[in-house]
C-alpha positions in Angstrom: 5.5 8.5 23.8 2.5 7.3 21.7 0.7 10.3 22.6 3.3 12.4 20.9 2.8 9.8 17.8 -0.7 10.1 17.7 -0.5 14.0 18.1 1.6 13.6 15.2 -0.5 11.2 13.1 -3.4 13.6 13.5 -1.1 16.8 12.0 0.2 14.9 9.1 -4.0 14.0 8.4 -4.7 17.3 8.7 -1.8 18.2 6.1 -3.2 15.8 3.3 -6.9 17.2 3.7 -5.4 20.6 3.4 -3.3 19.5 0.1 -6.7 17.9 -0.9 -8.9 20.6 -0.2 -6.2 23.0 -2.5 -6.4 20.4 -5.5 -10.4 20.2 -5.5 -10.4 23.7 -5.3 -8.7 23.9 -9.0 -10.5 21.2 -10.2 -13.9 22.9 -9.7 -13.1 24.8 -12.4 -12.4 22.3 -14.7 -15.1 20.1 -16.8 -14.1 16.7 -16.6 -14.9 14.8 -19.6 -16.7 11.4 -18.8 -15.2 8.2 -19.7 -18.5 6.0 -21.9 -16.1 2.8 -21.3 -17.9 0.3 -19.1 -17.5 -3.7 -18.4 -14.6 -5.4 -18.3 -13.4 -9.5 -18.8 -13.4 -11.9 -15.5 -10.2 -13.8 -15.1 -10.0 -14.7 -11.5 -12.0 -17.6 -8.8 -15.1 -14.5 -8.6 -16.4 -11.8 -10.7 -15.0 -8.3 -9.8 -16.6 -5.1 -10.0 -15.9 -2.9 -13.9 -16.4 0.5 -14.3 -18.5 2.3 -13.9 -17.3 2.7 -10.8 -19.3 4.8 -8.0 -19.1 8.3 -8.4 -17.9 9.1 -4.7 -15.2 11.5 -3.4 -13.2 10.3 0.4 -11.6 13.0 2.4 -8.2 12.0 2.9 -6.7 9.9 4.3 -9.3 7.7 3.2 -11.2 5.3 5.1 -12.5 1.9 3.6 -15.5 2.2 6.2 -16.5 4.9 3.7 -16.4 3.6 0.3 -20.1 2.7 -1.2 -18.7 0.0 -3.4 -16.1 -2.1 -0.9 -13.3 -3.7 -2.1 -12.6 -7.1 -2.7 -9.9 -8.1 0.5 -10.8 -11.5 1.5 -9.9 -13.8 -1.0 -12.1 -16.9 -0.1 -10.5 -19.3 -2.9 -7.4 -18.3 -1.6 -6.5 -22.1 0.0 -3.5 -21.0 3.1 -0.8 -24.4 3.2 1.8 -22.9 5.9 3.7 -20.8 3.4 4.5 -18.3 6.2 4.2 -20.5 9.1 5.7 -18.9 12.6 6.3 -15.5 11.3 6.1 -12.4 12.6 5.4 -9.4 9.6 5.2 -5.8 10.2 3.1 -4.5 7.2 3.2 -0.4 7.2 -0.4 1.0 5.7 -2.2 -2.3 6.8 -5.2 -0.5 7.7 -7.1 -0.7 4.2 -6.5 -1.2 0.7 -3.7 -3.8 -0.6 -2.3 -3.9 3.1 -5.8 -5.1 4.5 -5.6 -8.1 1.8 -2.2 -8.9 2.2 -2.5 -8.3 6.1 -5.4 -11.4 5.9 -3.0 -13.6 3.3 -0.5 -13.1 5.7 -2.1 -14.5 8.7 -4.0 -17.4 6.4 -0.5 -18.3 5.6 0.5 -18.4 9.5 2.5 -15.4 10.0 1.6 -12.7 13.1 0.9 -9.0 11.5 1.7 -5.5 13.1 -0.4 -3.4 11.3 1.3 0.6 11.1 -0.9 3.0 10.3 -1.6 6.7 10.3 -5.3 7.3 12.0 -7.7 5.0 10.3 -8.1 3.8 13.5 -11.7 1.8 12.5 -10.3 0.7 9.5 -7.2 -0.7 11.0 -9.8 -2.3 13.9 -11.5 -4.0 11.0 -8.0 -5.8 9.8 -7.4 -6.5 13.1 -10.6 -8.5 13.8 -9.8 -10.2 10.3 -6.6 -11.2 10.4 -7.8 -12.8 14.2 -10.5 -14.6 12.3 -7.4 -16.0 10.8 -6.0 -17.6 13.8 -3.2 -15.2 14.4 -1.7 -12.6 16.7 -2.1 -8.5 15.0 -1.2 -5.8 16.9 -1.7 -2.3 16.0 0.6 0.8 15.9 -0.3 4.2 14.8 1.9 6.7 13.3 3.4 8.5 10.9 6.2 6.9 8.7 7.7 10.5 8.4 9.0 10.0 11.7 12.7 8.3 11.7 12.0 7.7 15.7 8.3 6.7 15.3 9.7 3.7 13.0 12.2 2.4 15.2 9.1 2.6 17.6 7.0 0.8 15.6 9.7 -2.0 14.7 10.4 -2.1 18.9 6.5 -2.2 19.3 6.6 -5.8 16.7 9.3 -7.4 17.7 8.0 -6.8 21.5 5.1 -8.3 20.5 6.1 -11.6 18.5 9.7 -12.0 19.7 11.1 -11.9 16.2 10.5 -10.1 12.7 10.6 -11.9 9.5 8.8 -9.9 6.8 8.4 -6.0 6.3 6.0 -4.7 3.8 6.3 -1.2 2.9 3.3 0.1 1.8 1.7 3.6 3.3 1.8 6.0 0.6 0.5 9.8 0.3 -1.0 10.7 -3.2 -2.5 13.8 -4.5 -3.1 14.3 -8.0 -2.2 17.6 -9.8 -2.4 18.8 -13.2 0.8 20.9 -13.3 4.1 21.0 -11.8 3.1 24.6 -10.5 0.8 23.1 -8.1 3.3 21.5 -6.4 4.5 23.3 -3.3 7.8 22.9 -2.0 5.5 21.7 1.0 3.4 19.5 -1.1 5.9 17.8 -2.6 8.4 16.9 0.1 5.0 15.5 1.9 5.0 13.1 -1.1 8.7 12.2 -0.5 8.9 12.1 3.1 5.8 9.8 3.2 6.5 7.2 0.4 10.4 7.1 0.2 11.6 8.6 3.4 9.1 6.3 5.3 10.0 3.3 3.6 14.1 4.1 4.2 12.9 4.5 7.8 11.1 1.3 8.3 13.9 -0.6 6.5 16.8 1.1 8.8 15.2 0.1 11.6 14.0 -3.8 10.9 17.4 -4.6 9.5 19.7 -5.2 13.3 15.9 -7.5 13.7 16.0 -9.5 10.9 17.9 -12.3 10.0 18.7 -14.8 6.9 15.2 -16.1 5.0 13.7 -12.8 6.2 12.1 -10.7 3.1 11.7 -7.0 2.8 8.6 -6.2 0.3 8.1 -2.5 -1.4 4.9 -1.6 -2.4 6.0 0.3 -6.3 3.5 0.8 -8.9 2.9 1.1 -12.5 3.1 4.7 -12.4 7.1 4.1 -11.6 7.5 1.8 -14.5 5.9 4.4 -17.2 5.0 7.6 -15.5 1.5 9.4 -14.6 1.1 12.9 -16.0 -0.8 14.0 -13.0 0.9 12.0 -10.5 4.0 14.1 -11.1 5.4 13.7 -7.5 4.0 10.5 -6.7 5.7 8.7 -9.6 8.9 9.9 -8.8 8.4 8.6 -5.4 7.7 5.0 -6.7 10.7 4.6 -9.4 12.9 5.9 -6.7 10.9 3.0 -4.5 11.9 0.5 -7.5 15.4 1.7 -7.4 15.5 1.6 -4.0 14.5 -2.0 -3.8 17.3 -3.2 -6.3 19.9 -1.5 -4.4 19.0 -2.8 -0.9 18.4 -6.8 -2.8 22.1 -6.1 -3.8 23.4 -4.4 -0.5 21.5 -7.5 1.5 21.9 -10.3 -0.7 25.5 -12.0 1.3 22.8 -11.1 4.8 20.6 -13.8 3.1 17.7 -11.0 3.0 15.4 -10.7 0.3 13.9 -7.5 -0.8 11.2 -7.3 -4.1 8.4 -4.6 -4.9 5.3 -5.6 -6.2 4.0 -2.5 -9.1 0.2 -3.0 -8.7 -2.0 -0.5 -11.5 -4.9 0.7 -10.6 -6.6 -0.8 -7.6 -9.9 -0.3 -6.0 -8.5 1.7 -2.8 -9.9 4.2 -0.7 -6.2 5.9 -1.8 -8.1 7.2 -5.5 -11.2 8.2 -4.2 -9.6 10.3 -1.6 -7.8 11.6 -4.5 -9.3 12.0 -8.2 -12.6 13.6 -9.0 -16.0 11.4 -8.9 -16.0 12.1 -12.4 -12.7 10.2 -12.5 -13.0 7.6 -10.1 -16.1 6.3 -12.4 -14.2 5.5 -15.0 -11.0 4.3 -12.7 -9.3 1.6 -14.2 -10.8 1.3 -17.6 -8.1 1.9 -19.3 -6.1 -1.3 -18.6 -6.4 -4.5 -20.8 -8.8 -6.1 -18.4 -11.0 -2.8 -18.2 -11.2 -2.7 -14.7 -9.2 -1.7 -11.7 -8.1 -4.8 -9.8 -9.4 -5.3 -6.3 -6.7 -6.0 -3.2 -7.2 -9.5 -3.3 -5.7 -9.9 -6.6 -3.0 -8.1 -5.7 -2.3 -10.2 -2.2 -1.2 -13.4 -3.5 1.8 -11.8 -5.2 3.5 -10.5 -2.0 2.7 -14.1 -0.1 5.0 -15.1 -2.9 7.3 -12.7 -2.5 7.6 -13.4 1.2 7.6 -16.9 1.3 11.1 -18.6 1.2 9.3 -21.9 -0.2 8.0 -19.8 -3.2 10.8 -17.2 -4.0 14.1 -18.3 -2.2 16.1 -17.3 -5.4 14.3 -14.1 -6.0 15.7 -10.8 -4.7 15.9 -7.6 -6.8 12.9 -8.0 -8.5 10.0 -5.6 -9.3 6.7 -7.7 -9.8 3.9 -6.0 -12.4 0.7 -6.4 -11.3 -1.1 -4.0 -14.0 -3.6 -6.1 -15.7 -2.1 -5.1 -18.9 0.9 -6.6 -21.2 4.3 -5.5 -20.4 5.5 -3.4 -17.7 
């Protein structure tokens, strides 16, 4: 059976470098004008890389491993007090990115991490070894979200492991940037849907019969859901229907005592961009916010320990979190 899932994880890689390979194709004949803005203020514990970011293009899906400029997952300031203590999270796209930081959080907190992922199987190695470092159990199950019967797997896989589930975090996403809707295949787009809404229906479906009251469901939204993205046509869609999703479910589960919140990051230093947007682009990624910068994961992780926690956010459900280091939503 996980032979079929890997077979399957491979195709569905194959798939985005195709729809990647299609998009760069149109953008080579396009100038890309270059952004002059450069620096940015420092708000948090550390100083954070600013723009100019490096100039470097990923091949999809995107490995961390692979990014000259790495980003910013540990969170040494971070100080862990319990806030999670004996529970067992299943946290989809875990490999890198804001699932890498919030995998580490997690486990400083004192919870046990499954780790889903498609096949970044280094990457996902990497979190592994960290979230270990942390004093905790983490398990790794690749996968494609796409697959209704590869979810349940993933959930059996978990709760196999740790003997209970207590926390999901939805958080693999597919994005591919295009400048017009008549780039968008009817194959392209359901790709987009299948992976970022389907997926997270999926996982939910099939956590539910395992959790239990004080467990927390936690979507991964973003700011492009909250105000649209002119090139991220199918991709935003996919995250408001994420942040509508997430308000229905917090109603449908509030009498199961189960909490379910999205955090709505903007930009963040992923290998999800690179393995999207032009090095032109990605050089000036994130300058547009108030802060002038892109965050990094670990600026982002803190939010969903809150979120998660039921000593933090017991009376929270429904809610979708801005993280966009800008005013407003």
């Amino acid at each position: 059976m996980q032979h079929d899932h890997d077979n399957t994880a491979e195709r569905t890689a194959e798939k985005h470098r195709e729809i990647q390979d299609q998009q760069d194709r149109r953008d080579e004949a396009k100038s890309d004008q270059k952004s002059s803005d450069k620096g940015g203020p420092q708000t948090g514990a550390r100083e954070q890389p600013t723009p100019p970011m490096p100039a470097q293009k990923l091949e999809k899906p995107g490995l961390e491993r692979d990014l000259e400029l790495k980003p910013q997952f540990l969170a040494p300031d971070y100080k862990g007090s319990g806030k999670l203590e004996g529970m067992a999270a299943i946290i989809t796209g875990g490999d890198s990115g804001i699932g890498r930081a919030v995998s580490v959080l997690f486990a400083r907190e004192g919870a046990d991490v499954a780790i889903v992922y498609l096949n970044e199987h280094e990457d996902a190695k990497e979190t592994c070894h960290h979230v270990e470092s942390e004093g905790r159990r983490c398990i790794l199950i690749s996968g494609d979200v796409k697959d209704s019967e590869f979810c349940r797997s993933a959930v059996e896989q978990a709760v196999n492991a740790f003997g209970k589930l207590d926390i999901l975090v939805n958080n693999a996403a597919f994005q591919e940037h295009a400048d017009s809707l008549l780039d968008l295949t009817d194959e392209r787009f359901d790709e987009t849907m299948r992976t970022n809404i389907y997926g997270y229906f999926y996982m939910a479906r099939a956590a539910l019969p395992h959790m239990k009251e004080g467990s927390a469901i936690i979507n991964s939204g973003s700011v492009t859901g909250l105000r649209g993205q002119p090139q991220l046509l199918d991709y935003s869609t996919t995250k408001g229907a994420i942040h509508a999703f997430t308000m229905s479910l917090a109603a449908n589960l509030a009498e199961k005592g189960i909490r379910v919140n999205a955090v709505a990051p903007g930009p963040v230093w992923t290998p999800l961009n690179p393995a999207d947007q032009t090095p032109e682009k990605i050089e000036s990624f994130g300058s547009k916010t108030a802060l002038k910068r892109p965050a990094q994961p670990e600026e982002l992780s803190p939010a969903y320990v809150f979120l998660a926690s039921p000593v933090c956010s017991s009376f929270i459900t429904g809610l979708v979190l801005p993280v966009t280091g800008s005013p407003g939503s």
